[in-house]
Every structure is written in C-alpha cells, then in structure tokens.
PAMARTI-8439 format. One record per residue (C-alpha): residue in one letter; x, y, z. Coordinates in pm, whole numbers, padded with zeros to 5 digits, always signed. Each point is the difference from the previous one (the first is absolute). Layout:
% residues N
AXYZ/...
END
This chain:
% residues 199
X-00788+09499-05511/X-00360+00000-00034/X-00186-00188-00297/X-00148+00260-00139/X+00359+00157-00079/X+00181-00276-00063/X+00025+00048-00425/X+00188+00325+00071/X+00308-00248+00061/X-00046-00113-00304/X+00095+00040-00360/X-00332-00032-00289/X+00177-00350-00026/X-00005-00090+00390/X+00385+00045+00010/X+00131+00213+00312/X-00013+00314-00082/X+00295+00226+00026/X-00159+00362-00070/X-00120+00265+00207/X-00347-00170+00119/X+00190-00193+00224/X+00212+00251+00150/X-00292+00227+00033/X-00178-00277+00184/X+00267-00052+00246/X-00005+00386+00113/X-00351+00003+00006/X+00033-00302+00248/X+00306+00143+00186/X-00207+00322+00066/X-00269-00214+00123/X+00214-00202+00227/X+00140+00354+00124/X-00363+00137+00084/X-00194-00224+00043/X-00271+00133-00278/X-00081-00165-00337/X-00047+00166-00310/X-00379-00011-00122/X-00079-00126-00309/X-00337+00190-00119/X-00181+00083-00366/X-00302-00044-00094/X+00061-00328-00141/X+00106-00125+00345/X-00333+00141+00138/X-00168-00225-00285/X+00144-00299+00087/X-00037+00033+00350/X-00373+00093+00007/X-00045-00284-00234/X+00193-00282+00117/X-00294-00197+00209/X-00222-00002-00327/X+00296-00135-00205/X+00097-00294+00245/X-00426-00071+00054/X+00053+00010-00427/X+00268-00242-00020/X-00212-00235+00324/X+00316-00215+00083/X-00008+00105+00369/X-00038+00288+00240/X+00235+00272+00026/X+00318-00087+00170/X+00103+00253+00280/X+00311-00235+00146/X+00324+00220-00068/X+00310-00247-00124/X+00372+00081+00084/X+00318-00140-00030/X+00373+00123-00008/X-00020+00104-00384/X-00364+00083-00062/X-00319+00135+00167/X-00336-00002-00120/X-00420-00053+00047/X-00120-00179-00324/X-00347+00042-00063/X-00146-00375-00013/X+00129-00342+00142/X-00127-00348-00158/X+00162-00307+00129/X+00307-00028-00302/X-00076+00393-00134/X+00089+00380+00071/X-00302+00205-00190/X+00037+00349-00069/X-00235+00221-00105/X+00036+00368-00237/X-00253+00249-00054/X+00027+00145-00321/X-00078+00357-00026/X-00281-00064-00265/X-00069-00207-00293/X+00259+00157-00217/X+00278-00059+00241/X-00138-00351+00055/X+00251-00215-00191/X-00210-00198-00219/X+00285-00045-00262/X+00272-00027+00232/X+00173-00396-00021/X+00286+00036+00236/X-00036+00099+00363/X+00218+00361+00097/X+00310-00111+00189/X-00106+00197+00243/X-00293-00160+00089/X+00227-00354-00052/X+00244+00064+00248/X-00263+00142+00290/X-00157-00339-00030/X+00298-00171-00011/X+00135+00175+00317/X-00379-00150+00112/X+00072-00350-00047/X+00338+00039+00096/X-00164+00147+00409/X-00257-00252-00002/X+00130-00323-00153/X-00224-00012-00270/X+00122-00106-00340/X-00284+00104-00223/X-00136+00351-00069/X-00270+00201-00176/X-00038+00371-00130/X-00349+00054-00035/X-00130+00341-00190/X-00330+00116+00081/X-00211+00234-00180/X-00207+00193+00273/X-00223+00240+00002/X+00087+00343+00081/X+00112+00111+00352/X-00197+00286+00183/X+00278+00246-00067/X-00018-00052-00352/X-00377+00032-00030/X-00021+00302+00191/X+00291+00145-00227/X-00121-00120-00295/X-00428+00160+00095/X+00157+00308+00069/X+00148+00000-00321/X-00355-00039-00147/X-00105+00235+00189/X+00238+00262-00113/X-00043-00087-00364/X-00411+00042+00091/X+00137+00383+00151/X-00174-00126+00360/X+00140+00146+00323/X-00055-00324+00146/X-00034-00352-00209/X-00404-00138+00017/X-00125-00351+00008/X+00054-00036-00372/X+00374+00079-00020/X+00060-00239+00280/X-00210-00321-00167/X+00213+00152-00350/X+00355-00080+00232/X-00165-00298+00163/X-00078-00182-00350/X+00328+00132-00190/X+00196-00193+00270/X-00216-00283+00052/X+00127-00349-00179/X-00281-00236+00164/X-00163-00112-00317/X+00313-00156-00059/X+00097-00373+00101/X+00236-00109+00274/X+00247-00175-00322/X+00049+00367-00170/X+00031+00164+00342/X+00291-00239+00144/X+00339-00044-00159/X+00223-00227+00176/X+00322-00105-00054/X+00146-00299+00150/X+00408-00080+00069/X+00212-00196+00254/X+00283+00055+00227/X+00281+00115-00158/X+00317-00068+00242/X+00215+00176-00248/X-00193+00319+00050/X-00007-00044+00397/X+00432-00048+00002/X-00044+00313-00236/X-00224+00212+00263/X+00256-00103+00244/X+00285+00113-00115/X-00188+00305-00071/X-00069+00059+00339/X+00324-00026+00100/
END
C-alpha cells in the first residue's frame, strides 16, 4: 500500500473501513498485479504540487529533498524530508484561498501518509507543513491568457503576463503566514489499523 493511499482504508475516524474504497482499491491493485501497469493519478492540482514541491521543502529549510524510496511488507513510500527523529512532508496549496489558514486539525489523509512514513523509516515524530507558493508556470500562462482574452488580444502582451505574475505572487508576505505546520506522533493504533486494512 503506498502512503499516499493509505486513508482510503480508513473510516473519517481512522477505523478500518468496510465500504467500497477498499474494495475498489484492491481491483485496482489486482489489475495492476495482472499487467503490470499502474493507474496514473493526474489533475491539475497534482501538476501544482509537483512543480512546486522543491520551493516548499527550500520554504520549510529542515533538509534537502529526500529521494530514498522506503518499503516494507505492509507499506511503501518516498517521504519528502528526513531529520534525525522526523518525517517532513510538504503540500502545495493551490493558492491562497485553498491555503488552510483556519484549518486546526490535520486531514486524515494527510495523518495516515505520514504515519505510514514513520512507520517505513523508524521515525516517531512527524510534520505536515503547508506552504503558500507562488504560482506555477501553468497557472500563469493560463491565468495571462485569460487577461488577454478579457483585453480581446489574439495573443496576451507583456502587461497581461506581469497582471498573472502579480495576482499569483504572495512574496510580500512572511515565511510565518506562508507555512502552516502541524505536528503529531506515531500512532501504533493507526499502523495495526492500516494493517489489517491491507490485508
């Protein structure tokens, strides 16, 4: 099962979950296992996240990106920074009013792919860090030639771009607003939960 997934065993409470998520899960792993090809997981959001994920762990500065791929019988995973005692992982928000400034409990998704984290590397502390970054490529180019549609231009000009640049720019901000991090420990109860939910 691989981190990132890992909630879908689970009930909103962290209870095994009995419904169809599960079941789907284990045909989409059986057809897998059959051909050898993996279903792709792709949306813009993704693409965000993706593009963005080097400025968000440079953001947080508790390490370099880790590229060391974990496994063990249950679980399967590459968290995205390694301190001594800590798993770190980072999210990309898809702009400032998706970045969850109000937000005082950590999504159980997010809870049980860095559980699954410490659980692979022995670590018994963890951090979800939010970071509020500036916009991706894609979504400047999308958002200047929305400008420049709005201006009627065939093509967008200098000015619609610097317009798309600024709207998603969040720089004259500080490093406190930009970074929301929540902070938990293992959880063995949730592990023995994952478990049986893998088998």
């Amino acid at each position: 099962m691989r981190a990132s997934a890992s909630s879908k065993l689970l009930t909103a409470k962290g209870a095994v979950s009995k419904g169809e998520t599960p079941r789907t899960m284990q045909r989409e792993w059986f057809v897998s296992e059959l051909t050898g090809k993996f279903k792709r997981i792709e949306s813009k959001y993704f693409r965000r996240g993706n593009s963005m994920e080097d400025y968000s762990i440079k953001r947080i500065g508790k390490g370099i990106k880790n590229e060391e791929y974990f496994e063990n019988e249950y679980f399967c995973g590459t968290p995205d920074i390694l301190t001594e005692d800590t798993v770190i992982d980072a999210k990309t928000p898809w702009d400032c009013f998706t970045f969850p400034f109000f937000m005082t409990e950590p999504p159980i998704e997010y809870v049980s792919q860095l559980q699954v984290y410490m659980d692979l590397t022995g670590r018994r502390k963890a951090e979800l860090s939010y970071c509020l970054e500036n916009g991706s490529e894609e979504q400047i180019d999308k958002l200047m030639w929305k400008f420049a549609k709005e201006d009627e231009l065939d093509e967008p000009s200098i000015e619609n771009y610097d317009k798309a640049f600024a709207e998603l720019n969040y720089d004259h901000l500080p490093d406190e607003i930009r970074i929301k991090t929540f902070k938990f420990e293992y959880d063995p109860k949730m592990i023995e939960a994952l478990k049986e939910g893998v088998y």
